[in-house]
N, C-alpha and C positions, 0 to 999 in steps of 0.2 A: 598465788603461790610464788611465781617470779620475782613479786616486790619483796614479798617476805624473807623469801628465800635471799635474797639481795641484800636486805636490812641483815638477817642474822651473821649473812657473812662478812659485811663491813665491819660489824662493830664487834661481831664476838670473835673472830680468828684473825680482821685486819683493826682492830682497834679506831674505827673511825669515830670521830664526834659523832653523837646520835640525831642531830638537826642534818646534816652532811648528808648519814647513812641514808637518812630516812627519804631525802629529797634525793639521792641518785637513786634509791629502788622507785620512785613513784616515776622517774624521768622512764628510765627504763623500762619499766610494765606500760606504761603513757605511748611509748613509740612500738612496742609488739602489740598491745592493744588498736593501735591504730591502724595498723597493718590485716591484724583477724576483724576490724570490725568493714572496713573495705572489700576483705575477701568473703564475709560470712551476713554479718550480723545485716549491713547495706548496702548487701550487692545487688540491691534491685536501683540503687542509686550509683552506677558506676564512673568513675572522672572518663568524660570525654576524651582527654586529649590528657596529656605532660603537661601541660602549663595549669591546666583544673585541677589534676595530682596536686601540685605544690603548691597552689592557693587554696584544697583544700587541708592540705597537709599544717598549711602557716594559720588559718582558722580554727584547726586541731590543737595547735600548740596554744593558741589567747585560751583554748576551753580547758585546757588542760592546765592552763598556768594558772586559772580561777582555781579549778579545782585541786591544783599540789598547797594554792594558799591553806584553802578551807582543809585540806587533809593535813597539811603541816600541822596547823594550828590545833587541829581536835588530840592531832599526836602527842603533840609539844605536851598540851592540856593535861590530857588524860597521864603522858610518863610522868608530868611534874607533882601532880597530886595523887596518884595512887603508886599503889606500890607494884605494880604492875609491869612486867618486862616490855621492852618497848616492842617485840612485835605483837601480844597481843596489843598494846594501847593503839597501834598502827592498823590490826586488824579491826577496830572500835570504830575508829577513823572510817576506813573503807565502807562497814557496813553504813554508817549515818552517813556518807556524801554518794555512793551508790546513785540512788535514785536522782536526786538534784545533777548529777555529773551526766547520766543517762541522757534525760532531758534537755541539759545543754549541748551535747553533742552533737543531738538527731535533730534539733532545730538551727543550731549555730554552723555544722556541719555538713551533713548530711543531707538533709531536707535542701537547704539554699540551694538554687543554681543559679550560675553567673547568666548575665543576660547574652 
């Protein structure tokens, strides 16, 4: 809802280009997701220490910079070819990298601990 919500208001009440919009809502939901999945989802994996915080925080952002490609890209796709408002083509996006984004978090993220 945050990224959506984000997308509709860059572009339909601040007129942003739709590549822009699309890539600040996905940064955005990217780092409050990060946040609830720390406090919720893998809190039985919690950072030791401030310094685990931010290296696991900077291994969050390479999985999530995988994943704004592959969600840009199915965006871009889908707004270019159908006639379809860009938040649903955004919410198309979301449902298909879902699962593949999950997986890379819990293993690239999560799961790791530093030695």
């Amino acid at each position: 809802m945050l990224q959506i919500g984000t997308i509709a208001l860059l572009t339909r009440w601040l007129g942003w280009p739709s590549l822009i919009a699309a890539a600040a809502g996905l940064e955005i939901a990217a780092f409050h997701n990060f946040i609830g999945h720390n406090q919720l989802t893998w809190k039985e994996y919690p950072p030791r220490s401030g310094r685990e915080w931010i290296r696991r925080y900077l291994r969050y952002q390479v999985a999530k910079t995988t994943s704004l490609g592959a969600s840009l890209a199915v965006t871009m796709a889908v707004n270019a070819f159908t006639p379809l408002p860009l938040e649903i083509a955004n919410t198309i996006a979301v449902v298909l990298c879902a699962l593949p984004n999950y997986l890379l978090t819990e293993r690239l993220v999560f799961r790791l601990r530093a030695s």
